[in-house]
Each structure stands twice: as C-alpha cells, then as structure tokens.
N, C-alpha and C positions, 0 to 999 in steps of 0.2 A: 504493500500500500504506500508505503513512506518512498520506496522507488518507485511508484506509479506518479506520487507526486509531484518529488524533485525533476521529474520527468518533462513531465506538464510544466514546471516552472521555469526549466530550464528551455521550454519551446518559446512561452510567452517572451521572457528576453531576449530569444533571438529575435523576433518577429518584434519588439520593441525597439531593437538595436538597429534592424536593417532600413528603416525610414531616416534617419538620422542618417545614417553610412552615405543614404542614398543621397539626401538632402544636400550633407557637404560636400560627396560628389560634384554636386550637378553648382553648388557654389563656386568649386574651384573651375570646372570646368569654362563658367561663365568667366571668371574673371582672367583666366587664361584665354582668354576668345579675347577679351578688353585689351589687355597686355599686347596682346600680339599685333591687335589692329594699331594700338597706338605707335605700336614700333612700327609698321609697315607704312606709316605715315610721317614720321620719324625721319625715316630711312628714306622715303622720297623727298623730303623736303630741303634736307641734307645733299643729294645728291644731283635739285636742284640748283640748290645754291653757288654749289661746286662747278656745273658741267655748263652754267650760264655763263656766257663767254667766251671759256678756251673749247670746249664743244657746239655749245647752242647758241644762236644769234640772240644777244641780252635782246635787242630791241623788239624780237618779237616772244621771247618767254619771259623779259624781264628777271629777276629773283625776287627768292621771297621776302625779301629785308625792306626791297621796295613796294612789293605787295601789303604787306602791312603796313606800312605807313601811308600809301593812299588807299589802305581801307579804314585808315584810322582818320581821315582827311573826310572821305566819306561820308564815315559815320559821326564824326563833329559837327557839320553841319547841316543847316536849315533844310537847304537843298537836296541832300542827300536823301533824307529822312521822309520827306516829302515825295523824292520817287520811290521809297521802299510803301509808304503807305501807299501810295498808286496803287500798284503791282498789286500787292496783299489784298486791297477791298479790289479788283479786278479777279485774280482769283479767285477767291473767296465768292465771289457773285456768280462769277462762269461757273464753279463746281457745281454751286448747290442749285441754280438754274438746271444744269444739265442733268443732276442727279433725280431732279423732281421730273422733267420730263421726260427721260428714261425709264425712269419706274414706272411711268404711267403708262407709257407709251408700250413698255416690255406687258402690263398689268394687262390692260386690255384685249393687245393683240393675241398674248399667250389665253387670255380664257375667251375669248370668240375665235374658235377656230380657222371660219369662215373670212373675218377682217386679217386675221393671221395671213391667208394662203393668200389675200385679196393685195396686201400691203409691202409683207416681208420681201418680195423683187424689186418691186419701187425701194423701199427703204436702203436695201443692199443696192441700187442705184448710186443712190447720193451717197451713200457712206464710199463708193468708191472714187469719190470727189476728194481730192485732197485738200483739206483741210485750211491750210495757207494757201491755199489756191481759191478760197471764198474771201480773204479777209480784203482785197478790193472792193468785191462788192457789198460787203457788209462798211465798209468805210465809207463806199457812197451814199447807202441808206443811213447809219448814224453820227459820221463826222469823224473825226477824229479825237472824239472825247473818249472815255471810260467805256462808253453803251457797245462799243464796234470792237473792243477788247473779250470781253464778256460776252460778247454773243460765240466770238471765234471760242473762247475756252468751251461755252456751254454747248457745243454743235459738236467739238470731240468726244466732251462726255458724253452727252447722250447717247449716243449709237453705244459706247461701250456696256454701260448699263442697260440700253435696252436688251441687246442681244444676251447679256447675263441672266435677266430677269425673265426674257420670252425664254430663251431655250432652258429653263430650269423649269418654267411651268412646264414645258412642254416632257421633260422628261419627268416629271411627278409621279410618283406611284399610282397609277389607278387601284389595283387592288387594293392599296391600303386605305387611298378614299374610300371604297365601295364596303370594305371592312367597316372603317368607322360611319359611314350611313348605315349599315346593317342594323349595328350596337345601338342606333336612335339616336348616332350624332349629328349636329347640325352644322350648317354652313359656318358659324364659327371655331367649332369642334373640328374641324377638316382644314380650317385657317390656324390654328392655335396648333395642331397635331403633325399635321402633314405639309402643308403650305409654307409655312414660315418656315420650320428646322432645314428645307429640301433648297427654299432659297438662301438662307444665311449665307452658306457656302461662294457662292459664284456672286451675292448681291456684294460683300464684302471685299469680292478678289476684282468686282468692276470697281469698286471705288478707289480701291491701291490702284490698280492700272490707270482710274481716269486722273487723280492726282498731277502725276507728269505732264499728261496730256493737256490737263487748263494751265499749267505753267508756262508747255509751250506754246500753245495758242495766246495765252496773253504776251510774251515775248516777242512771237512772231506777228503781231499787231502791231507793238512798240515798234518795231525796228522796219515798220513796211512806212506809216505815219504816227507821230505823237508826240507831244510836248515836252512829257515828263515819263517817267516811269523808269523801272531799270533796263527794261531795252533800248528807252531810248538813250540813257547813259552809256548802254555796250554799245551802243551804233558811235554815239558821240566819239568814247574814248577812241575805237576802231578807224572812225574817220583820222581822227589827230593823230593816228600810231601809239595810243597811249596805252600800253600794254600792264602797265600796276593798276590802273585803274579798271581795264577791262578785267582782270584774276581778280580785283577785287569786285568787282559786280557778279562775276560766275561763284565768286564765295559767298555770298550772300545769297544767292537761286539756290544753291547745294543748302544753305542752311532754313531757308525757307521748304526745301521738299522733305528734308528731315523732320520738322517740327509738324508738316501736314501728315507726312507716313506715320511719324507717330502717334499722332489723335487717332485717325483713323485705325491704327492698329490698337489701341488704347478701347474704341468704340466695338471694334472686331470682339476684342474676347471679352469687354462685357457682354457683348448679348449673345454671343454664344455660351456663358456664363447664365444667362435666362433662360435663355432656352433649353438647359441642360445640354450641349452640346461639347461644352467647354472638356469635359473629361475624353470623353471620344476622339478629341482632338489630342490633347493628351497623350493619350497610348497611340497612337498612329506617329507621333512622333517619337516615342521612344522605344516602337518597333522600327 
C-alpha cells in the first residue's frame, strides 16, 4: 500500500515538474530567438558601416551614423511628424475601409450562392488591375488630398479579405451545419458554432496580409502626387540624392508595419482565445 502510494506521489511530481521544464524551455528558447535577431542586426549594421565607401557607393547607401542622425532631424521636427501623422491616419483609414468592405463583400457573396457564381469573375477582373495602376484615376476623382491615399490602401484590402472570407464560407462544413440544425440549433447557433471558429482562421491571415498592402498603397499615392506624407518625403529625399534621409523614412514604414503586425497579431489570439481556438493553435505549433 505504502509503495502503491509513494508510487502515485512520485507520478504526481513528475507531471508537476514537467510544465515548468517545459515553461523554461520554451523561455529560453524565446529569448535565444531575441539574442540572435539582435545580433543579426548587429552584424548588419556593422558591416554596413564598414563596407560604405571602400565597397558600396556612400552616396547611395549612405551609413548608419548618418542615418541616424537624419532620422533624429526627422523626428525633431514639426514637419516630420506631420508626414508620419499623414501616412498613419491614411493607413489606418484605407485598412479599416477595406477591411469592412471585404467582409461584407466576402459575407454576402459567400452565403448567396447565386451572386457568388454571378460576381466572383467580374470581381477577379478588377482585382487583376494592379493596384498603383488605379491611383491616377483615383487622384483625378479625389485630388490629391488624404481621400485618393485611402481609397488606393482600401481597394488592396478589400479583395484580400474578400476572397479570405468568400472562400472560407465556401468551404464551411455543411454536415456540421446540418448537425447542429438537426440538434434544434438556430441560425445563431450555426454563427456562434461553425461560422465564426471556420473563419477566424483565413479572416485573421487576410488582415496580416492586407496590413502591407494599405502601407503600400498609401506610399504609392504619396510618391505618384502629395504634399506631405512619408512618401512624399522618400520621393523628396530621392529626388535630392539624399540617401540618410531616404533609410531614415524606410525606418520608420519598417517600424510603422511592426507596430500594425503587432495589434493585429495581439487581436488574432485574442479571439481565437474566444472562440476557444487559441489551444488548437497551440498544439499544431508544437507539433
């Protein structure tokens, strides 16, 4: 009995022991992935600094000694800060524009079958339009304020989002609809069950994908016509050969798509965290 027990107790603490093992594992692990990124940044920076000049032509990579200091120029001033708000509420406009009428667009087409088969070739038309290949004509219909920015971001998103959200309806489980109407569920029960956990997935992987994409649209606005903005600052420096200036506007997009990836990914496993999904995601990653 008394070894039946020690038995049993001696199970319990391994199984108490291996969450922790595993916990600190996966800490080091993390912070070994940080380490390393920063030395490989490190290590390029470095080897810019070095190879500008007696290898690379300073005038057009400049170094990073000078980079920093006109991005510190940049960022001291009125002006500067004034095209980084540009950009940001232009973004920030185009995404969630594009993201609402993709949803919709995806929503509807996916549950009328019919507007689906009626729409989806036209649609796959325009989306084969390239994108900066519209921002002319969206310049002539809104000027070259903010509105002709914003519209270019919100026309790449959409299509990306639509085609996430139609082709997820479309590949939906019917039997496990047909399951839960069986059981007496109702059209929210079929939304709540099977609808929402089916698109999490691909609705979350259009909004990382479209991120980029209203960045670039609002860039390639800036740099076609615009006043202010940070494209028009990389056109500006570019025109003048100002190459610190231009590494320092592309550091600042880098660090603008960072802090978008991250909400976004921050949004992502909360509601896959609601949904119950979040575990599932989980083991598929550490299988």
């Amino acid at each position: 009995m008394a070894t039946a027990t020690s038995s049993a107790e001696s199970k319990t603490e391994v199984k108490a022991a291996r969450p922790a093992s595993l916990g600190g594992g996966a800490w080091r692990g993390t912070a070994l992935v940080v380490v390393l990124r920063i030395a490989v940044i490190a290590l390029t920076v470095v080897l810019w600094q070095v190879m500008s000049g007696p290898v690379l032509p300073e005038y057009a990579v400049s170094k990073p000694t000078d980079v920093a200091h006109a991005l510190w120029k940049l960022l001291g001033s009125s002006a500067g800060w004034t095209d980084i708000r540009t950009t940001a509420f232009e973004i920030v406009a185009g995404f969630g524009i594009g993201v609402a009428i993709g949803t919709v667009m995806g929503l509807v087409l996916g549950s009328v079958p019919l507007a689906g088969r009626v729409f989806e070739p036209l649609i796959a038309a325009v989306n084969g339009i390239p994108k900066i290949a519209l921002a002319p004509l969206f310049l002539l219909f809104f000027g070259i304020g903010p509105m002709s920015k914003i519209t270019i971001a919100a026309t790449g998103v959409a299509f990306v989002v639509f085609y996430n959200v139609y082709l997820g309806l479309r590949l939906r489980d019917h039997e496990l609809v047909e399951i839960v109407q069986v059981m007496g569920g109702g059209r929210h029960h079929v939304l709540s069950y099977v609808t929402l956990p089916t698109l999490a997935a691909p609705f979350f992987a259009a909004l990382k994908t479209g991120g980029p994409l209203a960045i670039l649209g609002v860039i390639g606005g800036e740099f076609i016509a615009s006043t202010d903005g940070i494209g028009h600052e990389l056109f500006t420096a570019a025109t003048n050969l100002d190459a610190p200036t231009e590494f320092a506007g592309l550091i600042i997009l880098v660090a603008m798509t960072l802090i978008l990836n991250g909400i976004l990914t921050g949004l992502d496993t909360l509601a896959l965290k609601r949904l119950g999904l979040g575990d599932r995601r989980s083991r598929a990653k550490g299988n």
